[in-house]
C-alpha positions in Angstrom: 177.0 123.6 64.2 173.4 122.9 63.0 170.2 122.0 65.1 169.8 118.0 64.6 166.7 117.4 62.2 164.4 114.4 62.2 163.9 113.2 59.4 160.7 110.8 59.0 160.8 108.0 55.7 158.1 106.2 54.0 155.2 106.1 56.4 152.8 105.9 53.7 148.8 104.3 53.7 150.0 101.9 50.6 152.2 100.1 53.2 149.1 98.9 54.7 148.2 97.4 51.4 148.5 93.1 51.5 151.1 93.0 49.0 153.3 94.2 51.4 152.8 91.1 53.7 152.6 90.8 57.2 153.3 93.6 59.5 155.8 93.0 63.1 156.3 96.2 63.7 153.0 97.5 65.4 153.9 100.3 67.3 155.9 101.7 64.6 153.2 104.5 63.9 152.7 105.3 67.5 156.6 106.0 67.9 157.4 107.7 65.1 153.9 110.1 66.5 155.4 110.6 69.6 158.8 111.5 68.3 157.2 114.0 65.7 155.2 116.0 69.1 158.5 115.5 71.0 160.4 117.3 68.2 157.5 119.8 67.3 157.3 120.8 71.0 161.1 121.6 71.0 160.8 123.8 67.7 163.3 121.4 66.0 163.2 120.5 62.6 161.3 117.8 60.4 162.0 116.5 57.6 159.4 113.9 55.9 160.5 112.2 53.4 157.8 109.8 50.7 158.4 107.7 47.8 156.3 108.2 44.9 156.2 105.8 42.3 155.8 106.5 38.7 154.7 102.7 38.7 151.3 103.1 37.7 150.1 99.5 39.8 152.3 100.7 42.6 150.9 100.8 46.1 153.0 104.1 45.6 151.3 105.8 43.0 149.1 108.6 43.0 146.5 109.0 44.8 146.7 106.0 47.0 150.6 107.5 48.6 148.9 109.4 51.6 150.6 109.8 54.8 149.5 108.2 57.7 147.6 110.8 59.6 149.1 110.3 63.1 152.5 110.9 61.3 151.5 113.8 58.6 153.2 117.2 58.3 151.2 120.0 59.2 152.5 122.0 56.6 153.1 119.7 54.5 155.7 120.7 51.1 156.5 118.6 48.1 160.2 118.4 46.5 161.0 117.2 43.4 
């Protein structure tokens, strides 16, 4: 049986962007932090996952589809 893997989804700068309306979920960034040390302490693996859209007016489009920092990958890999 395998390790279990977290895999972190979307937690992109453009979702900070107004288009994308009001935030509720403030703490969002803080958990998904503390579950990426939690996980990185234990040697487990991450996956991060990030939409890119070829949209060029998308809040998704290169260059503005950074990851938040608290949530980044250290070393982070790109798959097509």
């Amino acid at each position: 049986m395998s390790a279990p893997a977290l895999i972190v989804v979307d937690v992109q700068q453009a979702f900070d962007d107004p288009s994308w309306g009001t935030r509720n979920n403030t703490a969002c960034e803080a958990n998904i932090a503390a579950l990426i040390e939690h996980w990185r302490a234990e040697e487990r693996p991450i996956v991060f996952v990030r939409h890119d859209s070829d949209e060029p007016r998308s809040t998704l489009a290169p260059p503005t589809r950074a990851t938040r920092s608290r949530t980044s990958s250290r070393a982070s890999r790109t798959c097509s």
